[in-house]
N, C-alpha and C positions, 0 to 999 in steps of 0.2 A: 402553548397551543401548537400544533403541528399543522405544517404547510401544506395541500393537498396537490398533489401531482399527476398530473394522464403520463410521463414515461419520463427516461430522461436519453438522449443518444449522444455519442460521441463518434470521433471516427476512430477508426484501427491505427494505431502507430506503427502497422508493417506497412500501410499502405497496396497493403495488396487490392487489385481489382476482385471485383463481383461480375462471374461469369456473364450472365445476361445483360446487364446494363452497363458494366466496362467502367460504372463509377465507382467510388474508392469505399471497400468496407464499411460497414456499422457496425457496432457496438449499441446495445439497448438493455435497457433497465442493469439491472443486476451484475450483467456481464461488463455492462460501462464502468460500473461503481468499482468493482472489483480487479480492473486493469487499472484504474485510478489513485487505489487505494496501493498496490503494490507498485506503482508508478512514484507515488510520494515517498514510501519508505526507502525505496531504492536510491532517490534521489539523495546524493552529496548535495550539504550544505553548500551554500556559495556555487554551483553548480549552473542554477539557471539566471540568463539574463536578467539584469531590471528586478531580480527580488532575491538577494542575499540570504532574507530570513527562509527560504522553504527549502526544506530536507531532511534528513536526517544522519549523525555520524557511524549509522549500523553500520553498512559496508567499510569503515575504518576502523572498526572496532573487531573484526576478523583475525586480527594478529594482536592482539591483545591478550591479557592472562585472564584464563576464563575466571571467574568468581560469581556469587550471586551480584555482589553491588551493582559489576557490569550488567547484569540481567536488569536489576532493577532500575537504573540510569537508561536504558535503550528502551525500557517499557513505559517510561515515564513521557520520551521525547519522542514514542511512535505515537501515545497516545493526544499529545499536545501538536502534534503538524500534522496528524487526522482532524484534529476539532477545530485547529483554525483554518484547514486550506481544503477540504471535505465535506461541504456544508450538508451536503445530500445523505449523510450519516450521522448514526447518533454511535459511539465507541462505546461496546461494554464490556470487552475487556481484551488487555494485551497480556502474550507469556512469551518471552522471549527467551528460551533456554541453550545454555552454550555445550557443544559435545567435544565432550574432553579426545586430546591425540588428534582430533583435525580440524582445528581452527573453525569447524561448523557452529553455525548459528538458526536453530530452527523458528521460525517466529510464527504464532497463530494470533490471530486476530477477530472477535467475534463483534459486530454491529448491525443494527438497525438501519433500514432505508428508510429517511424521512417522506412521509406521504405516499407510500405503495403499500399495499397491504402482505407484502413476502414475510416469511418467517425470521426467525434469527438466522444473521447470515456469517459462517465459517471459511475463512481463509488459512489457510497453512503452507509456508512455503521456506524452502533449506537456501541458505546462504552459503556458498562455497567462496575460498579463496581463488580467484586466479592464477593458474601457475602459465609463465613463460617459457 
């Protein structure tokens, strides 16, 4: 059975102000989930404080040799630290595709907001390497 919900808000991680009221950003419904969601993937394991298990090793896997297994290994573990660390979603599907000659990793990502009535909701977004 599914949990019903009036919104969900988070704040901005720019921390930028809001012109009028001088207090610090929102984030709401949809737009929270989805800074959230790319917030987690992004996240190196071992990364944050107090909880070793939340992350993922995408952005380490940027220099690695592309193949499909890599695809299928990075689509397995976007999809398992969405489901445990994401409750406000349901994942129904990850494709994480590697482009050959530049270490690119494009990942899209399509899920369910639990308890709001929005559509199927599409993330896609390119992973580049770092250069110094």
């Amino acid at each position: 059975m599914l949990s019903i919900s009036r919104s969900f808000k988070d704040i901005s991680l720019s921390f930028s102000r809001h012109p009028v009221t001088n207090d610090v950003l929102i984030l709401k419904n949809e737009d929270a989930i989805k800074k959230s969601v790319i917030n987690l993937v992004r996240t190196r394991i071992g990364e944050r404080f107090f909880n070793n298990l939340l992350g993922t090793s995408v952005d380490n896997s940027l220099f690695e040799l592309n193949g499909p297994e890599v695809s299928t290994i990075l689509d397995e573990e976007i999809k398992t630290v969405l489901s445990n660390f994401e409750p406000r979603i349901i994942v129904r599907d990850v494709i994480v595709e590697s482009i050959e000659d530049s270490n690119e990793l494009n990942v899209k990502i399509s899920y369910d907001i639990v308890g709001l009535p929005f559509p199927l909701q599409n993330i896609e977004f390119l992973l580049q390497p770092t250069r110094i």
